[in-house]
Every structure is written in C-alpha cells, then in structure tokens.
mmCIF file of the N, C-alpha and C atoms, coordinates in Angstrom:
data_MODEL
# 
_entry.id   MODEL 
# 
loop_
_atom_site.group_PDB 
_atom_site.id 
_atom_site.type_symbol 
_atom_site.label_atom_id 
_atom_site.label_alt_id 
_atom_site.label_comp_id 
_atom_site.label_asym_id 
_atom_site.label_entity_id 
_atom_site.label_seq_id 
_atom_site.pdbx_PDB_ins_code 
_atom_site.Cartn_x 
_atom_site.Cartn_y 
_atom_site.Cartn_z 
_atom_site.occupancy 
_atom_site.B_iso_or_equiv 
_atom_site.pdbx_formal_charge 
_atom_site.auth_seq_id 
_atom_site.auth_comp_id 
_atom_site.auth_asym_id 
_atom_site.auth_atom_id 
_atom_site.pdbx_PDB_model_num 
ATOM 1   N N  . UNK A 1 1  ? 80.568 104.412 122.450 1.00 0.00 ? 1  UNK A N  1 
ATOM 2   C CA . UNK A 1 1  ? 81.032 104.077 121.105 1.00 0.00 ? 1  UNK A CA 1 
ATOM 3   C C  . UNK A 1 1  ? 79.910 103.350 120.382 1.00 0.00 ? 1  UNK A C  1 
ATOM 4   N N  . UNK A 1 2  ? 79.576 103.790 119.159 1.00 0.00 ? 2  UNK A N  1 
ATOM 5   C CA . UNK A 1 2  ? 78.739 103.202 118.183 1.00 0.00 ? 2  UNK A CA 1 
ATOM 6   C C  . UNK A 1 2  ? 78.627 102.007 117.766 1.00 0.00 ? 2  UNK A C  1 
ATOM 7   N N  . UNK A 1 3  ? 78.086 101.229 117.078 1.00 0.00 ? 3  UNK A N  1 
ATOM 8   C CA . UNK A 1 3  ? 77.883 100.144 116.698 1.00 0.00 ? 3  UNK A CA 1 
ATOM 9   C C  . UNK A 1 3  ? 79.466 100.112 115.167 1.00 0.00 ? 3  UNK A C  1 
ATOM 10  N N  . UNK A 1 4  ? 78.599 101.322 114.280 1.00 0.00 ? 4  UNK A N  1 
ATOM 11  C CA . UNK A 1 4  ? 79.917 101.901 113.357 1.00 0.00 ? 4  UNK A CA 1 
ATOM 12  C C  . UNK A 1 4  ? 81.437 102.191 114.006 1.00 0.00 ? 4  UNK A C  1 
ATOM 13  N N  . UNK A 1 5  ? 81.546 102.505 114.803 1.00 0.00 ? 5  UNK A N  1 
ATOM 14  C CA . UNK A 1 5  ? 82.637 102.594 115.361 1.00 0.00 ? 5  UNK A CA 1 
ATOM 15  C C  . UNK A 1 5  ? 83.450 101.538 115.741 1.00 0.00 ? 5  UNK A C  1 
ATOM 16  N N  . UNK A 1 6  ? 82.605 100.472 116.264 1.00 0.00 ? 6  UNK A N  1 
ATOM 17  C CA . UNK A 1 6  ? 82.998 99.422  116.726 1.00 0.00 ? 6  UNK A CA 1 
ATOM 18  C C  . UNK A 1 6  ? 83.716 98.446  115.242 1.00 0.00 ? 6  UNK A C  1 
ATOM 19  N N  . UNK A 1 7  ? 82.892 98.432  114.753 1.00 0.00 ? 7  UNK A N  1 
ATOM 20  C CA . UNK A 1 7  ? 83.390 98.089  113.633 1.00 0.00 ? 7  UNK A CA 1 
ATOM 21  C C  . UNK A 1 7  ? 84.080 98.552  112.452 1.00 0.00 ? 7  UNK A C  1 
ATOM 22  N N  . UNK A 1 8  ? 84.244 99.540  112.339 1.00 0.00 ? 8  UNK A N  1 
ATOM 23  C CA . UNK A 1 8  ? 85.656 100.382 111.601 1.00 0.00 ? 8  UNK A CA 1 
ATOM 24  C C  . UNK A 1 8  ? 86.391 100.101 112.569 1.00 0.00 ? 8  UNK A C  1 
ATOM 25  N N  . UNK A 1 9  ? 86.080 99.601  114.149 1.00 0.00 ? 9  UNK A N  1 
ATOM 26  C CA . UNK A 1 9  ? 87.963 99.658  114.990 1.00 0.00 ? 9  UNK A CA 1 
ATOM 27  C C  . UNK A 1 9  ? 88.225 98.290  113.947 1.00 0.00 ? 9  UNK A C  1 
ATOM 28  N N  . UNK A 1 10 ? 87.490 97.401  114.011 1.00 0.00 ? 10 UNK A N  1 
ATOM 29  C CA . UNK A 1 10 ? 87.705 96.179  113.867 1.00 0.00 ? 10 UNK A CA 1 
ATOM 30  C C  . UNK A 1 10 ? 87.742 95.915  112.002 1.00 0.00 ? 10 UNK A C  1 
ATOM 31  N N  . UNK A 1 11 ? 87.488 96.313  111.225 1.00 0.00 ? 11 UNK A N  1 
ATOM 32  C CA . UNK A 1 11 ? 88.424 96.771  109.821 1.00 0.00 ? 11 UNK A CA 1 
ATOM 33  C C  . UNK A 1 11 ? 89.621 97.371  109.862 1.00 0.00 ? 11 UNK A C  1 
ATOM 34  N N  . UNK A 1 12 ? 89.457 98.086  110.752 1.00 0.00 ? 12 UNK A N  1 
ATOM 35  C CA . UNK A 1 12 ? 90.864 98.959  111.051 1.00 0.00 ? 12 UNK A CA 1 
ATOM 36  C C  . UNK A 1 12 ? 92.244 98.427  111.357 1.00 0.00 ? 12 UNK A C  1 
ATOM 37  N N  . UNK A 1 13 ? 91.846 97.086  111.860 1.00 0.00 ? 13 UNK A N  1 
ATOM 38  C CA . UNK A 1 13 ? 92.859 96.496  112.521 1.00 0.00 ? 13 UNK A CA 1 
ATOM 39  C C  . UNK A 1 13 ? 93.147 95.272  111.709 1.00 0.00 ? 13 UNK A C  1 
ATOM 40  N N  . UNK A 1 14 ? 92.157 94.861  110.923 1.00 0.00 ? 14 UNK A N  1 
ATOM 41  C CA . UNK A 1 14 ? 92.376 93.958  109.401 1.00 0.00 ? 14 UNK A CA 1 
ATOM 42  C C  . UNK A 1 14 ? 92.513 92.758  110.608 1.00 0.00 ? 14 UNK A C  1 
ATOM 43  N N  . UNK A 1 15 ? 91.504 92.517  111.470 1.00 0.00 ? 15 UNK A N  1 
ATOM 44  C CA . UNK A 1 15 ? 91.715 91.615  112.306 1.00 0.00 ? 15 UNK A CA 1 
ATOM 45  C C  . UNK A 1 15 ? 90.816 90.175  111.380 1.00 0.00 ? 15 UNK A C  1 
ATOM 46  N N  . UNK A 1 16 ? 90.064 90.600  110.258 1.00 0.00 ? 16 UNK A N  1 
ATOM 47  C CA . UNK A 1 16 ? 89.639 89.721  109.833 1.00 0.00 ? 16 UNK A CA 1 
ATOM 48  C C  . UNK A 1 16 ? 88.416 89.122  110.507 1.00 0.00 ? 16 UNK A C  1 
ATOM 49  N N  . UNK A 1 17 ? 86.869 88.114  109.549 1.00 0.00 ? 17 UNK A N  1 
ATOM 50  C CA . UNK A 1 17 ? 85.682 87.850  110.511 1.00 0.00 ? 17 UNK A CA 1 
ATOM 51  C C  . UNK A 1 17 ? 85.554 87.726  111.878 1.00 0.00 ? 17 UNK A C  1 
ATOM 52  N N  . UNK A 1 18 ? 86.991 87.136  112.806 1.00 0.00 ? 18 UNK A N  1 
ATOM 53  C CA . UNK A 1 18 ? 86.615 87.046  113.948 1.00 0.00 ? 18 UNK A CA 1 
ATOM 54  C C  . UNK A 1 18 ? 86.391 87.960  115.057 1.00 0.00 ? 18 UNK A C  1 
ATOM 55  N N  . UNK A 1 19 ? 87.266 89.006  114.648 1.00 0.00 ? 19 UNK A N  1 
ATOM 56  C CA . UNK A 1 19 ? 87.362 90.404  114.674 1.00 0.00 ? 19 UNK A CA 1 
ATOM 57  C C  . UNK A 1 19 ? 85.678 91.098  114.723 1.00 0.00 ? 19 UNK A C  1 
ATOM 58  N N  . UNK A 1 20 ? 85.257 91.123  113.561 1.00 0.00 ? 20 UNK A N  1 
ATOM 59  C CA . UNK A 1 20 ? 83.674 91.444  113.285 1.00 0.00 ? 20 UNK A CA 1 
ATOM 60  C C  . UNK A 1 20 ? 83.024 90.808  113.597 1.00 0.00 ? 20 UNK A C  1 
ATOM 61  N N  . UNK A 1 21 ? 83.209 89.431  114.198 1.00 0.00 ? 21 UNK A N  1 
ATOM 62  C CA . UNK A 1 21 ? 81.878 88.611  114.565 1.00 0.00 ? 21 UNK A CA 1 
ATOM 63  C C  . UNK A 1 21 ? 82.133 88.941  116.170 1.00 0.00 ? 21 UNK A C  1 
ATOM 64  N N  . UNK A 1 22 ? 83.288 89.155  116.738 1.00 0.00 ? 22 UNK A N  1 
ATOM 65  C CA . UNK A 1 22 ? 83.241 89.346  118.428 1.00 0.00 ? 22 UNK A CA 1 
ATOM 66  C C  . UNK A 1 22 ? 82.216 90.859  118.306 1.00 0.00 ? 22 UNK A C  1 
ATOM 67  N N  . UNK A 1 23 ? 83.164 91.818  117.822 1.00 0.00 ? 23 UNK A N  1 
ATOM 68  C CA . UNK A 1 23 ? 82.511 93.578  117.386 1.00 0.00 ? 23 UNK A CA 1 
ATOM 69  C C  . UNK A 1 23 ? 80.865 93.349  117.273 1.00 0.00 ? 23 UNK A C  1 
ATOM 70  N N  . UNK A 1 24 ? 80.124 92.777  116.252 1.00 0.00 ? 24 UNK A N  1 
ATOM 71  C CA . UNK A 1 24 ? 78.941 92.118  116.496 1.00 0.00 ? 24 UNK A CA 1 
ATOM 72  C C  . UNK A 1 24 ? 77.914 91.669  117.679 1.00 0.00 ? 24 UNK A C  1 
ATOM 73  N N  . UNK A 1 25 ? 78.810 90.957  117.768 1.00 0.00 ? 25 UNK A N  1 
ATOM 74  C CA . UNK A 1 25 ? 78.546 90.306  119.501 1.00 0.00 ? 25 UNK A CA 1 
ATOM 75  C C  . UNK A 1 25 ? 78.363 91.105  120.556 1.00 0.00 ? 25 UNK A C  1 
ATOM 76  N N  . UNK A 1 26 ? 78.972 92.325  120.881 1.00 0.00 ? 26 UNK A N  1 
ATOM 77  C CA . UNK A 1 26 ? 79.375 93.410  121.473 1.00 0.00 ? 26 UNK A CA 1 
ATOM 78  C C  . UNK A 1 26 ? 78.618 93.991  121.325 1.00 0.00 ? 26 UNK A C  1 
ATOM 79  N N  . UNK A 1 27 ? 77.896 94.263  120.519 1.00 0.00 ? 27 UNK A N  1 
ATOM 80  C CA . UNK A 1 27 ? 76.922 95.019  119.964 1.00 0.00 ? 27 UNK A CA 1 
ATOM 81  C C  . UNK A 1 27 ? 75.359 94.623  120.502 1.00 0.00 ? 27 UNK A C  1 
ATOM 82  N N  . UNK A 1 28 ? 74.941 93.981  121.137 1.00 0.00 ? 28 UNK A N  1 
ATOM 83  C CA . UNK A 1 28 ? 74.481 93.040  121.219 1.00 0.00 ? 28 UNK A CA 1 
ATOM 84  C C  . UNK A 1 28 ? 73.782 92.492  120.383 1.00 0.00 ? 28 UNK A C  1 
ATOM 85  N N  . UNK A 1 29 ? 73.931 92.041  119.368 1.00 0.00 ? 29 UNK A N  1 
ATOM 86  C CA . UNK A 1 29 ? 73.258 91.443  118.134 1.00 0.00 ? 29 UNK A CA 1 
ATOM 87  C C  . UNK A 1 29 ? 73.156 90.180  118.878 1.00 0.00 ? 29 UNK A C  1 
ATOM 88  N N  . UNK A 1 30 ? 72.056 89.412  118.491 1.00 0.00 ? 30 UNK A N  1 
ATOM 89  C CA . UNK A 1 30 ? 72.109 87.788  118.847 1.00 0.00 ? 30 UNK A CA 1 
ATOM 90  C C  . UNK A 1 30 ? 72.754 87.002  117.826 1.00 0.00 ? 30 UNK A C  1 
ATOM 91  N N  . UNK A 1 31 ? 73.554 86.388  117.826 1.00 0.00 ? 31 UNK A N  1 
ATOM 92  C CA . UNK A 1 31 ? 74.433 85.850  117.023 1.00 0.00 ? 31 UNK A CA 1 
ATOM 93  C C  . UNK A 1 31 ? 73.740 84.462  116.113 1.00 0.00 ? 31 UNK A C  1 
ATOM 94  N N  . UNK A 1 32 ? 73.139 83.973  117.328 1.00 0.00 ? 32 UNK A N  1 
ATOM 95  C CA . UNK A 1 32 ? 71.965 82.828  116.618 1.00 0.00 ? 32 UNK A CA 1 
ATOM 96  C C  . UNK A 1 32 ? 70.890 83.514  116.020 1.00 0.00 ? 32 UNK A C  1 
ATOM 97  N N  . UNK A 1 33 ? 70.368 84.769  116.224 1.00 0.00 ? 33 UNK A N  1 
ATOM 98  C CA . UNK A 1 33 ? 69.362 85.100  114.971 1.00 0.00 ? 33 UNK A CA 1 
ATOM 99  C C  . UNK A 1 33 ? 70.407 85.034  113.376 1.00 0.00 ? 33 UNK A C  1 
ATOM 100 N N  . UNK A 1 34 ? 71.672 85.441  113.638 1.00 0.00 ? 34 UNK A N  1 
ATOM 101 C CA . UNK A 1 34 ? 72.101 85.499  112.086 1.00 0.00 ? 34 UNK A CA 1 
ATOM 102 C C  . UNK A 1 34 ? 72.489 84.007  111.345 1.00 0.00 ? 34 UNK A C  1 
ATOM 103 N N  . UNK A 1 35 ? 72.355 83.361  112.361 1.00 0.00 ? 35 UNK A N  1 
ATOM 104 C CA . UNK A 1 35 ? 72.648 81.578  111.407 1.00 0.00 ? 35 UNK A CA 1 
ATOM 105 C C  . UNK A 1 35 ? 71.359 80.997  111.000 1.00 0.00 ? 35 UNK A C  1 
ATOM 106 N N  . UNK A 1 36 ? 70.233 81.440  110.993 1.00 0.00 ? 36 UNK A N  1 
ATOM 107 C CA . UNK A 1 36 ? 68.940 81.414  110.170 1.00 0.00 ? 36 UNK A CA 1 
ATOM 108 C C  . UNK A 1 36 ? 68.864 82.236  108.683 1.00 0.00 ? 36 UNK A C  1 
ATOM 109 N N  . UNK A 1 37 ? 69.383 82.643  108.278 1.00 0.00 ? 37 UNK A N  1 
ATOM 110 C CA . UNK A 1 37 ? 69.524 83.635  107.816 1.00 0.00 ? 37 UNK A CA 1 
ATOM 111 C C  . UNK A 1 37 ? 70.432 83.197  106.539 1.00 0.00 ? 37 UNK A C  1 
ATOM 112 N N  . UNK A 1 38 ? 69.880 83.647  105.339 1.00 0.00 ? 38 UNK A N  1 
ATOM 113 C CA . UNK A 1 38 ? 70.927 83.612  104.275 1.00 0.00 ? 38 UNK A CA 1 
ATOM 114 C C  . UNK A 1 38 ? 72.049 84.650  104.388 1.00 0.00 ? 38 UNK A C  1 
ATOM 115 N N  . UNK A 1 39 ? 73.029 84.823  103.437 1.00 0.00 ? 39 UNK A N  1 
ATOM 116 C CA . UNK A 1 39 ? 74.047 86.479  103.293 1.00 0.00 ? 39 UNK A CA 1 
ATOM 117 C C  . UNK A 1 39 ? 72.767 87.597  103.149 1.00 0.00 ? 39 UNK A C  1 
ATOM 118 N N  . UNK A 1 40 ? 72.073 87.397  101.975 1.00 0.00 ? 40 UNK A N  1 
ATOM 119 C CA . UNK A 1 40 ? 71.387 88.829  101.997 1.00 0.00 ? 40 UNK A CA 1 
ATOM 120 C C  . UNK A 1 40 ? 70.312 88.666  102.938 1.00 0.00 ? 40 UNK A C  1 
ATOM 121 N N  . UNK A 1 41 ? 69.948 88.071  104.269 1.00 0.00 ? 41 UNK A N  1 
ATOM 122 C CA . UNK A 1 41 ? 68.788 88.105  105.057 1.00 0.00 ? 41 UNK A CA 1 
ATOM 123 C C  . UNK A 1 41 ? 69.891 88.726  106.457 1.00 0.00 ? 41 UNK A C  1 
ATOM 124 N N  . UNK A 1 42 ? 71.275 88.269  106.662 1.00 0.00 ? 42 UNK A N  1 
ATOM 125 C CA . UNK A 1 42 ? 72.144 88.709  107.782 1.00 0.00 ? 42 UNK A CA 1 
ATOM 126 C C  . UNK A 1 42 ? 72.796 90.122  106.776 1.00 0.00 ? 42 UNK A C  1 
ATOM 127 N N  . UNK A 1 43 ? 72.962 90.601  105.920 1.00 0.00 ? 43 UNK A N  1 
ATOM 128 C CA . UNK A 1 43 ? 73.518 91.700  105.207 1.00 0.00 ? 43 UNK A CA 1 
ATOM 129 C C  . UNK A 1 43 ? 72.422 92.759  105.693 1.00 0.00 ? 43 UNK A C  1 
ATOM 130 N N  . UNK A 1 44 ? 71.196 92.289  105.673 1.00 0.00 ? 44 UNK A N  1 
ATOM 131 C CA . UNK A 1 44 ? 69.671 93.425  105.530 1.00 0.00 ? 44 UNK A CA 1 
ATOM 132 C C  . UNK A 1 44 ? 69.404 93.389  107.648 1.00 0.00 ? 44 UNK A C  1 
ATOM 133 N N  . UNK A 1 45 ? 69.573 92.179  107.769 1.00 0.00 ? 45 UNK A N  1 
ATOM 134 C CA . UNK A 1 45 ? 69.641 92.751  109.598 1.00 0.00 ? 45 UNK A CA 1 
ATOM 135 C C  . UNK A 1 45 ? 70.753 93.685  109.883 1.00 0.00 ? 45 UNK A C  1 
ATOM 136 N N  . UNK A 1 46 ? 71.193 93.507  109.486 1.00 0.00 ? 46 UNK A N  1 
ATOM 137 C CA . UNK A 1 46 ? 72.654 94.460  110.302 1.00 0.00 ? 46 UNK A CA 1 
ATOM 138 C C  . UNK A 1 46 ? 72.634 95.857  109.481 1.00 0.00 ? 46 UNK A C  1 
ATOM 139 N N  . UNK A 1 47 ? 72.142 95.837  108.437 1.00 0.00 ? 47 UNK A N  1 
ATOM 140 C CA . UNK A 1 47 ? 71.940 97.100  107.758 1.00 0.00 ? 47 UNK A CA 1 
ATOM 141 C C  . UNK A 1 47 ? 70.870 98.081  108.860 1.00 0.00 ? 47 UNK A C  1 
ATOM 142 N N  . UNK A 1 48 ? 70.006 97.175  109.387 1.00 0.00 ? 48 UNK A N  1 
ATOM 143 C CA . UNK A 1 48 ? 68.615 97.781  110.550 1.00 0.00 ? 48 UNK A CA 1 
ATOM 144 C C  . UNK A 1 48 ? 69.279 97.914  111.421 1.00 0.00 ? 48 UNK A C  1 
ATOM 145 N N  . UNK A 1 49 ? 70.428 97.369  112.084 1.00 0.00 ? 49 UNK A N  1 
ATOM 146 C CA . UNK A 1 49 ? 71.335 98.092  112.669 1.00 0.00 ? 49 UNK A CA 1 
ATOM 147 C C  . UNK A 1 49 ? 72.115 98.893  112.397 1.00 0.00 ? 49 UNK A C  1 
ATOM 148 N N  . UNK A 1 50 ? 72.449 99.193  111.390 1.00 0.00 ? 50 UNK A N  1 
ATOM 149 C CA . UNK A 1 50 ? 73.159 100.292 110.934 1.00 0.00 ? 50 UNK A CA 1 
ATOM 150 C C  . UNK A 1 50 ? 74.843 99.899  111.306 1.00 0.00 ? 50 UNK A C  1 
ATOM 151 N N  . UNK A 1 51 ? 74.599 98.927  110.607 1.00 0.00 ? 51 UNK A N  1 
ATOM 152 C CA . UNK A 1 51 ? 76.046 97.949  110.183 1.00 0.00 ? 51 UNK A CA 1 
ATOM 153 C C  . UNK A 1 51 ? 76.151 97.781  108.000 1.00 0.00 ? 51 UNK A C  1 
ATOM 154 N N  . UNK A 1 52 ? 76.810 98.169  107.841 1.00 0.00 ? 52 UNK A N  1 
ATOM 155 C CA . UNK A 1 52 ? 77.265 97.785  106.590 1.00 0.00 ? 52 UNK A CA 1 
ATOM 156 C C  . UNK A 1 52 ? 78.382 97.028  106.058 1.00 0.00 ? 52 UNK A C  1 
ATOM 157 N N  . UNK A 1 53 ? 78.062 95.972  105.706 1.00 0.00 ? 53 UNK A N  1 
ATOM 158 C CA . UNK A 1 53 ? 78.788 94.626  105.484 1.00 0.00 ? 53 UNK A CA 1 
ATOM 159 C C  . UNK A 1 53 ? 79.558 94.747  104.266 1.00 0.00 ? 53 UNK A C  1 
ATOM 160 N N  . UNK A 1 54 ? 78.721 96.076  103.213 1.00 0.00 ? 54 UNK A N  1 
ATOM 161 C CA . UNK A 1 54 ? 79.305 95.701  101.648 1.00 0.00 ? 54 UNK A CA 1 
ATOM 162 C C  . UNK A 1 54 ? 81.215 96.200  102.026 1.00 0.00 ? 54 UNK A C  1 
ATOM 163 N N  . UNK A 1 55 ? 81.366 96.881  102.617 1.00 0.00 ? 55 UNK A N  1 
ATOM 164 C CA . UNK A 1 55 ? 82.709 97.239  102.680 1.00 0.00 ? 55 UNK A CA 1 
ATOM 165 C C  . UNK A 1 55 ? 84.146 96.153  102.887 1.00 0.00 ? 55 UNK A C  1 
ATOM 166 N N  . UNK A 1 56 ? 83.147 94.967  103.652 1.00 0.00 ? 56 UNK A N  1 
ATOM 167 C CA . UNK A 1 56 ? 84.149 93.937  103.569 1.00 0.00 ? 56 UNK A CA 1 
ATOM 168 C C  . UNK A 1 56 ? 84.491 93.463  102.122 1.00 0.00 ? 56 UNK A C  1 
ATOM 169 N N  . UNK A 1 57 ? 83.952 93.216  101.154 1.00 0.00 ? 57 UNK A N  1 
ATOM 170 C CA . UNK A 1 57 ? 84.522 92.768  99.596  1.00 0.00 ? 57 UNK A CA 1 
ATOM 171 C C  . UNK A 1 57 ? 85.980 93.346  99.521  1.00 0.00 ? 57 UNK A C  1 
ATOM 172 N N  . UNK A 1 58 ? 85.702 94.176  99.770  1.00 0.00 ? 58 UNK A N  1 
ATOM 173 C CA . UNK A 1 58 ? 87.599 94.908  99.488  1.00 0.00 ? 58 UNK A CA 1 
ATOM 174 C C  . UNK A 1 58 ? 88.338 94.684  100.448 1.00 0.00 ? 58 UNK A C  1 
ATOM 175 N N  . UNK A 1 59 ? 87.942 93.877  101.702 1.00 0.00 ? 59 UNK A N  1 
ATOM 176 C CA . UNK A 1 59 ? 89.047 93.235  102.376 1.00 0.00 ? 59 UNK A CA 1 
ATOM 177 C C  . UNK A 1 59 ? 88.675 91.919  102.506 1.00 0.00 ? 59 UNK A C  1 
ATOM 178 N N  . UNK A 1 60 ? 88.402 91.466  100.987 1.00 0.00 ? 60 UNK A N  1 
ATOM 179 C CA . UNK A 1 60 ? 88.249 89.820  101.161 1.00 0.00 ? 60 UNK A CA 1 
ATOM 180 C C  . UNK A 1 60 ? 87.728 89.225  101.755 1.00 0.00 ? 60 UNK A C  1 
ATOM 181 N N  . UNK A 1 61 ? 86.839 90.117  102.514 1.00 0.00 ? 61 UNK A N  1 
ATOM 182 C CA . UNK A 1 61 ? 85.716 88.553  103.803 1.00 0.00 ? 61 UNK A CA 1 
ATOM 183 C C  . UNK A 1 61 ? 84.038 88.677  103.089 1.00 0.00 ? 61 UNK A C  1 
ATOM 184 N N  . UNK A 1 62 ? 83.892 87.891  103.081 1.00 0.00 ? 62 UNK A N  1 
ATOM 185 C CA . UNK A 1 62 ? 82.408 87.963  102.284 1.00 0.00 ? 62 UNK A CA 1 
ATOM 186 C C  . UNK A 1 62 ? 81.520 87.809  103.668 1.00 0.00 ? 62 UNK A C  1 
ATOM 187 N N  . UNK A 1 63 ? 79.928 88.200  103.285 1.00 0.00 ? 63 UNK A N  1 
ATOM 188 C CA . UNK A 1 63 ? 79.436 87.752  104.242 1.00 0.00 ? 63 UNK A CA 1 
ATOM 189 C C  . UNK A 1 63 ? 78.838 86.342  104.609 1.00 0.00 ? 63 UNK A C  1 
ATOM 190 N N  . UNK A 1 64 ? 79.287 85.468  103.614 1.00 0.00 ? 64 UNK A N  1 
ATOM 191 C CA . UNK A 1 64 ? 79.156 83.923  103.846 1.00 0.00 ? 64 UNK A CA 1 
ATOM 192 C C  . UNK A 1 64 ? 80.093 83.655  105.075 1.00 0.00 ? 64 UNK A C  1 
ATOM 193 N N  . UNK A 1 65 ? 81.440 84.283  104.855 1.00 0.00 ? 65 UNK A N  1 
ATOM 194 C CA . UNK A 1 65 ? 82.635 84.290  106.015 1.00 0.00 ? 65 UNK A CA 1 
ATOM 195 C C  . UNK A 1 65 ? 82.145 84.811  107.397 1.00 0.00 ? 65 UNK A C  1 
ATOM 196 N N  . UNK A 1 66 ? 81.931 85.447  107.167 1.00 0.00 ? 66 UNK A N  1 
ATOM 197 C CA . UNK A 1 66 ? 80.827 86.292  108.527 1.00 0.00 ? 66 UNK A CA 1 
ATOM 198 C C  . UNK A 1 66 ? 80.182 85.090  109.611 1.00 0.00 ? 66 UNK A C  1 
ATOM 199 N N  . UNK A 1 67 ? 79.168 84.611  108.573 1.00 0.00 ? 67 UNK A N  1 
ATOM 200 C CA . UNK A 1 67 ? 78.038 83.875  108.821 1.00 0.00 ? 67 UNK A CA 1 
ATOM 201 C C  . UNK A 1 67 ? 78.460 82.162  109.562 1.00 0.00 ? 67 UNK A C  1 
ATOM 202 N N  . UNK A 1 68 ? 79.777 81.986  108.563 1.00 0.00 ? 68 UNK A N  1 
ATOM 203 C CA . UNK A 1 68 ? 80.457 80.673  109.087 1.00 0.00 ? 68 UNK A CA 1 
ATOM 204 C C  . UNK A 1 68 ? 81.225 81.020  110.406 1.00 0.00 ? 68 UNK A C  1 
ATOM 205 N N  . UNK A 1 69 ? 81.861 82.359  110.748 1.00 0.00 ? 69 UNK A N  1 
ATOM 206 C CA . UNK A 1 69 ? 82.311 82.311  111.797 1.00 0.00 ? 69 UNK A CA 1 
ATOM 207 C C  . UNK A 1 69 ? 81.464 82.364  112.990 1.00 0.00 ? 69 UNK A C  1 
ATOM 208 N N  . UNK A 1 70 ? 80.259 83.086  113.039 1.00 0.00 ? 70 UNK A N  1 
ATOM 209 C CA . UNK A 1 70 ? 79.185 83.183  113.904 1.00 0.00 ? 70 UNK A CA 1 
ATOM 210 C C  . UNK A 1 70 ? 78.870 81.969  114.143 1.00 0.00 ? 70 UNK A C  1 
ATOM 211 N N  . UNK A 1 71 ? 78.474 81.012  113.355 1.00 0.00 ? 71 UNK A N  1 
ATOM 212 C CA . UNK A 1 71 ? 78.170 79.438  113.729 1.00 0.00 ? 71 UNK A CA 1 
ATOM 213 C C  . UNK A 1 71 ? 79.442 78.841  114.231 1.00 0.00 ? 71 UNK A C  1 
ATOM 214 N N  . UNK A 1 72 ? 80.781 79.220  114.110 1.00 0.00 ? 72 UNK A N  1 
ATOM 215 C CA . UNK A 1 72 ? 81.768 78.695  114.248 1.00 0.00 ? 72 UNK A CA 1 
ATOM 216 C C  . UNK A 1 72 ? 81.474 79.456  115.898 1.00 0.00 ? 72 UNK A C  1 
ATOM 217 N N  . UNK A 1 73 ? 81.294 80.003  115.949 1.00 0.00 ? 73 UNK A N  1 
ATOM 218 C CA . UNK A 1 73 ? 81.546 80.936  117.591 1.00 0.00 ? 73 UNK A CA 1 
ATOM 219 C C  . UNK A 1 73 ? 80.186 80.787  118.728 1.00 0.00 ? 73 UNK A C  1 
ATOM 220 N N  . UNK A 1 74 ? 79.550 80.013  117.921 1.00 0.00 ? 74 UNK A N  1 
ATOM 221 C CA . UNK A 1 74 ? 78.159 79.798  118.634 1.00 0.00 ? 74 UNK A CA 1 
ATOM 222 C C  . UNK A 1 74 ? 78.415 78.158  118.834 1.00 0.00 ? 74 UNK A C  1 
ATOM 223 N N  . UNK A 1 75 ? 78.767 77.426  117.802 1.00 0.00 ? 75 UNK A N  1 
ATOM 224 C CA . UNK A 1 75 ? 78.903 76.106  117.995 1.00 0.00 ? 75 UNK A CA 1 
ATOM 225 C C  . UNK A 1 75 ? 79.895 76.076  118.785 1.00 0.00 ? 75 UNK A C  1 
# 
C-alpha cells in the first residue's frame, strides 16, 4: 500500500490530524524533520513524497494542525 493510499484510508475515515500524523509516521517520514519546518516547508516535504496536504482545507485540518499534532506525538 502506497504512501497515497495510506492516507486517503485515513481521510476516509475523517479520523482527523491524528489519523494523518500516525498514516505519516507509517510512512516512514521522520516526524521530527517536520517540526523544523514552517506549513509551507512540511506542505513542500510531503509533496517530495508524494503526499498532498491541500485536500485537508475541506475537511477543516490545516497544516498548522498537522504540524501541532506531530510535536504533540513526538513530545
């Protein structure tokens, strides 16, 4: 299963950031490279992964939300 895949399960299920930040994780993204990182510096990594973030706006999670849960899940 894809990186995309992984994460449409996890929109799919309207499980909300924590949802996408575990899916992430899974992925193996390093979670502490994205808390360096502004929204558009973690929006443009995950794009090089071939993750697209803009789709969350229409389910209300921004990628500031993203970014706080990753520090929330790392701290």
């Amino acid at each position: 299963m894809g990186i995309g895949d992984m994460l449409g399960g996890a929109l799919g299920s309207m499980g909300g950031a924590d949802d996408i930040v575990s899916k992430i994780s899974e992925s193996g993204i390093d979670l502490s490279a994205l808390t360096s990182l502004d929204a558009e510096g973690v929006t443009s990594m995950l794009a090089e992964k071939g993750i697209d973030l803009s789709m969350l706006e229409g389910l209300g999670i921004s990628v500031e939300d993203v970014i706080a849960k990753v520090k929330e899940h790392i701290g």
